[in-house]
C-alpha positions, -999 to +999 in steps of 0.1 A: -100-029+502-074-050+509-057-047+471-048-011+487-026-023+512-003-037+482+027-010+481+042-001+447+077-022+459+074-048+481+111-055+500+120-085+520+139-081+554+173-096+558+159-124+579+134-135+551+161-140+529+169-175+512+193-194+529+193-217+502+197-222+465+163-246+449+174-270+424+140-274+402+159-304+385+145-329+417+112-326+416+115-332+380+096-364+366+116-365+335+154-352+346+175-333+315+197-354+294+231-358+308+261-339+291+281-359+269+316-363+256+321-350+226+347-374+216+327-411+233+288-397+235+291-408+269+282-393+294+304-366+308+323-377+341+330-357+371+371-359+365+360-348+331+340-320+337+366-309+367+395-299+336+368-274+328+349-264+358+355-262+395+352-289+414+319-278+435+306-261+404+310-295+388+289-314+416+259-289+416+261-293+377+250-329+380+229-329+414+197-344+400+181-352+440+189-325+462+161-300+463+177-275+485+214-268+487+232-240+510+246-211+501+277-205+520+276-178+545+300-161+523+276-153+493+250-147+516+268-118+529+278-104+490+245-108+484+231-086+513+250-058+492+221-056+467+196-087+479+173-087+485+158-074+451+122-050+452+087-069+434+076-040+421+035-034+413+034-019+381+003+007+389+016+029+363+015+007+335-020-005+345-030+026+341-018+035+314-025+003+295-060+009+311-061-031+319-077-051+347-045-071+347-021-068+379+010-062+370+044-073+391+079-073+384+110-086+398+138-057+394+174-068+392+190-041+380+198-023+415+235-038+415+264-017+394+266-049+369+231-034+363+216-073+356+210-103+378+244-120+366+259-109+400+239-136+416+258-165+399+290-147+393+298-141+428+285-183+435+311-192+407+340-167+419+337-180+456+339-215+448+368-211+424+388-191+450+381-216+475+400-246+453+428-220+451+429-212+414+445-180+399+419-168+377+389-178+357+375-173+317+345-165+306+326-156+274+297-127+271+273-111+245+257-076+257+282-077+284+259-080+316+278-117+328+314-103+320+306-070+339+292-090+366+316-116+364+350-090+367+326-076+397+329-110+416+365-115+410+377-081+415+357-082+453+377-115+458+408-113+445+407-136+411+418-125+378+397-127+352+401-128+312+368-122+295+361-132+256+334-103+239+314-109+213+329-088+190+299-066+178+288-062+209+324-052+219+322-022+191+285-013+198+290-011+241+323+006+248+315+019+280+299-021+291+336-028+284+351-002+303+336-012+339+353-049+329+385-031+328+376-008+359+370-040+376+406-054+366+395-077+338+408-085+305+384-079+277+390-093+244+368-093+213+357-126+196+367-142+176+402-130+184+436-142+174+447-148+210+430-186+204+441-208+182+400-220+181+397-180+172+424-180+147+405-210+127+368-191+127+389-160+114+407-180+093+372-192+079+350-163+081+376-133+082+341-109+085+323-127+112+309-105+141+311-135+165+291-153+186+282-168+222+295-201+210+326-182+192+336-171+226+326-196+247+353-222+225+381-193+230+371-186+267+374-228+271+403-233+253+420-206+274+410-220+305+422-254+298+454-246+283+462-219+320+471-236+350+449-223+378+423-213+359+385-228+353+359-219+326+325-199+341+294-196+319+267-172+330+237-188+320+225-223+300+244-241+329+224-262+354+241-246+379+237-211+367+194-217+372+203-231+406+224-201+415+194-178+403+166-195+416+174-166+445+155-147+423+123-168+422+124-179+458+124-142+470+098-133+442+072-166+461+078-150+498+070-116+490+041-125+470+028-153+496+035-124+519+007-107+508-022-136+495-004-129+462-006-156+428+006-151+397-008-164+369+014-159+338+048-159+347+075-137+318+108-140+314+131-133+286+148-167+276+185-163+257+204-192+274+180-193+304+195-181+334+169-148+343+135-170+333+151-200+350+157-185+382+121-168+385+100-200+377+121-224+396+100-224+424+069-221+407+076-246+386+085-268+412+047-263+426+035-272+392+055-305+391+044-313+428+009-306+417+007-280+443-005-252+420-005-242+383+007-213+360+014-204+326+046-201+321+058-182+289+096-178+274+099-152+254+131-150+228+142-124+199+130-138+163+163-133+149+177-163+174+146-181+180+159-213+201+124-226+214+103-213+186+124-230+159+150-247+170+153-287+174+155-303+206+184-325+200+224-335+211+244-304+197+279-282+210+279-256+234+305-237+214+311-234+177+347-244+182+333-280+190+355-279+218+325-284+248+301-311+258+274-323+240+242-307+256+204-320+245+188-286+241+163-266+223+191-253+194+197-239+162+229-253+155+262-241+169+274-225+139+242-203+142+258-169+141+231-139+151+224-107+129+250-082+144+215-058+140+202-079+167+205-055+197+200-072+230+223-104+248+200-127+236+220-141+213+230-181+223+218-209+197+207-231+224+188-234+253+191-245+290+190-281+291+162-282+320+142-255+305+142-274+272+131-308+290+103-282+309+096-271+274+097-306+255+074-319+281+045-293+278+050-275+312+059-240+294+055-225+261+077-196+241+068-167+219+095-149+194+094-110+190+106-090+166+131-061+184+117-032+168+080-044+190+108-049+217+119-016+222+086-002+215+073-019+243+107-009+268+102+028+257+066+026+268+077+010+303+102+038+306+081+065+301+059+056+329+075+031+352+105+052+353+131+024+344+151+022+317+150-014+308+175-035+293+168-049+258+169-084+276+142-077+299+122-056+273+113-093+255+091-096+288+078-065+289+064-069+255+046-101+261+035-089+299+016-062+280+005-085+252-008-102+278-024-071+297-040-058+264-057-094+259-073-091+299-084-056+286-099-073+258-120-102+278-122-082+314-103-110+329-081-096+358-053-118+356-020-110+378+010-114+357+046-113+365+080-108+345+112-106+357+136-071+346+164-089+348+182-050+341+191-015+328+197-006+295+222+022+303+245+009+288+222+000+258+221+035+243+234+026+210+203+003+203+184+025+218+195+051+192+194+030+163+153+026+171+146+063+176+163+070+144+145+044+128+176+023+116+165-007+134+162-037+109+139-066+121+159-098+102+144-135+110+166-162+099+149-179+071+133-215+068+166-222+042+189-210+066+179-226+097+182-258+079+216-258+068+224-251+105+199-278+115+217-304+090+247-303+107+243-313+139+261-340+155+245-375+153+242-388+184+224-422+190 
């Protein structure tokens, strides 16, 4: 009787908000490996790390103890624009899936940047305005981070250049055009502007770019600008603090109502979306609190976890950035441009790696054509249109659902939509018309990118 009293959204008052960020990196045993100059493999310095980043940006970056950390009042009041975010029961993909499974979501996609970027972005944008820079850089794939990024500096007053992967730039037009509605700069990478960009043109004229393509362009702009500091929207340590708004609302609506999950979903490019809604689960697992199976799930045509090497490599393919120790496929790793959703990084968070090198967690690759089969069967009857992002989720949540089908087991599971895919039509297109391709890198491949990597003692 009382599963009945479980609405289909569940919506957190004002007051039951967060008040504060949860860094999942204290209660870890074994911390992730510090960030190291590229040029001494030493570890990265504040001063350092300030010439790139803001200065309180650069501080939550390499807070290992803190568990809890404030969000200025200021944030909490942008956020109240679209926070707090509905945990959605999915009864109508039960049903339809005809599974004893419970099914939950966290939906992020009720902000105009149509993705839970906006919760870092406008974090990043505040603190940069408050050390009294001009403007900041940035880099983005799909184009979720750079719409919510322009978002955060048009509301305060920042300029704001953004880098495109170039292939995304072509295939998303209109994702481009509410950057520029916003007041940003959008140009596509590799680009000539750079003279990082002007050396990967120079050396493959054809390329259709990449995250790290941008990231070295959006960096080198940055540094070379006075007034103006780098933001990344995901990977960062930061970036999973800044979203672990996300997990902390997802916990007090679910202990509102006697809820526990016990497969946790999220879509893992760079890590920010799964991140953010395990952090404080994951910080009950470490405690010893509770347990939960935690599953990352990334595309098979940039499969970081899956097949990538947990080792020192660049952030960027200009070899411009810090040394990160990360789940990676090597930083020249350039994407198919047939690969549809954001997913598209070579490497992986650094704290989800050491969560994933340590056991805690475990990933699953999917082929996008099973994707978008899987976020065309969510739209038909949950009434969403989901993002391809999110939709790597929302095929394992119903692998998952089938397999409780299979044994009777009525497992709850939850996934985070970390968006829309309105702006996704194009891809979206491609698999209706059945002009998808499914490409996985090859063994071959991956080791050519693998054999480069820095050594690093």
């Amino acid at each position: 009787m009382a599963e009945t009293k479980i609405p289909y959204k569940i919506y957190l008052n004002e007051s039951e908000m967060p008040d504060k960020w949860y860094n999942v990196r204290a209660d870890m045993k074994n911390k992730p490996a510090p960030l190291l100059n590229p040029a001494t493999h030493e570890p990265m310095k504040p001063e350092e790390l300030g010439v790139v980043f803001c200065d309180e940006l650069v501080a939550q970056e390499l807070d290992n103890t803190n568990p809890y950390i404030e969000i200025p009042q200021e944030i909490r009041d942008f956020y109240k624009m679209y926070r707090p975010s509905p945990l959605v029961r999915a009864y109508c993909l039960e049903e339809k899936l005809q599974t004893p499974a419970k099914i939950y979501y966290k939906f992020e996609g009720n902000n105009t940047s149509g993705s839970h970027k906006l919760n870092s972005a406008i974090a990043q944008a505040y603190y940069a305005k408050k050390q009294g820079l001009k403007g900041v850089t940035t880099e983005t794939g799909a184009g979720q981070w750079g719409t919510a990024l322009s978002m955060a500096c048009s509301y305060l007053g920042l300029d704001c250049k953004v880098y495109m992967v170039k292939c995304s730039y072509e295939q998303k037009p209109f994702r481009r055009e509410v950057m520029r509605t916003y007041g940003a700069s959008v140009i596509p990478s590799p680009s000539m502007t750079t003279q990082v960009g002007q050396k990967i043109l120079a050396e493959h004229p054809d390329t259709t770019g990449s995250l790290g393509c941008a990231i070295s362009e959006a960096v080198e702009v940055a540094v070379t600008n006075e007034g103006y500091r780098y933001v990344l929207g995901s990977v960062l340590n930061q970036v999973l603090l800044h979203q672990s708004i996300i997990g902390m609302e997802t916990k007090i609506a679910m202990d509102k109502y006697g809820i526990k999950p016990d497969i946790i979903i999220g879509c893992a490019g760079g890590g920010s979306n799964l991140g953010g809604l395990i952090s404080p689960f994951m910080g009950e697992k470490l405690r010893g609190e509770a347990d939960y199976q935690f599953i990352a799930v990334e595309p098979a045509s940039c499969p970081s976890f899956t097949r990538g090497t947990y080792a020192y490599d660049f952030c960027d393919t200009g070899m411009i950035c810090p040394l990160a120790k990360m789940y990676t496929l090597g930083c020249d790793f350039i994407p198919s441009p047939n690969h549809a959703g954001g997913l598209r990084y070579h490497g992986m968070s650094p704290v989800l790696s050491q969560l994933y090198d340590d056991g805690l967690m475990e990933a699953r690759s999917v082929i996008q054509t099973d994707v978008f089969e899987a976020a065309e069967a969510f739209a038909r009857v949950e009434g969403i249109l989901p993002a391809p992002e999110s939709s790597h989720a929302i095929r394992v949540a119903i692998d998952e659902a089938l397999k409780c089908k299979e044994t009777g087991e009525e497992k709850t599971i939850l996934f985070g939509l970390t968006g829309t895919g309105y702006f996704d039509m194009y891809a979206y297109e491609k698999f209706h018309n059945g002009e998808m391709g499914d490409y996985i890198p090859t063994d071959e491949e991956l080791a050519k990118y693998r054999a480069a990597l820095p050594k690093v003692d």
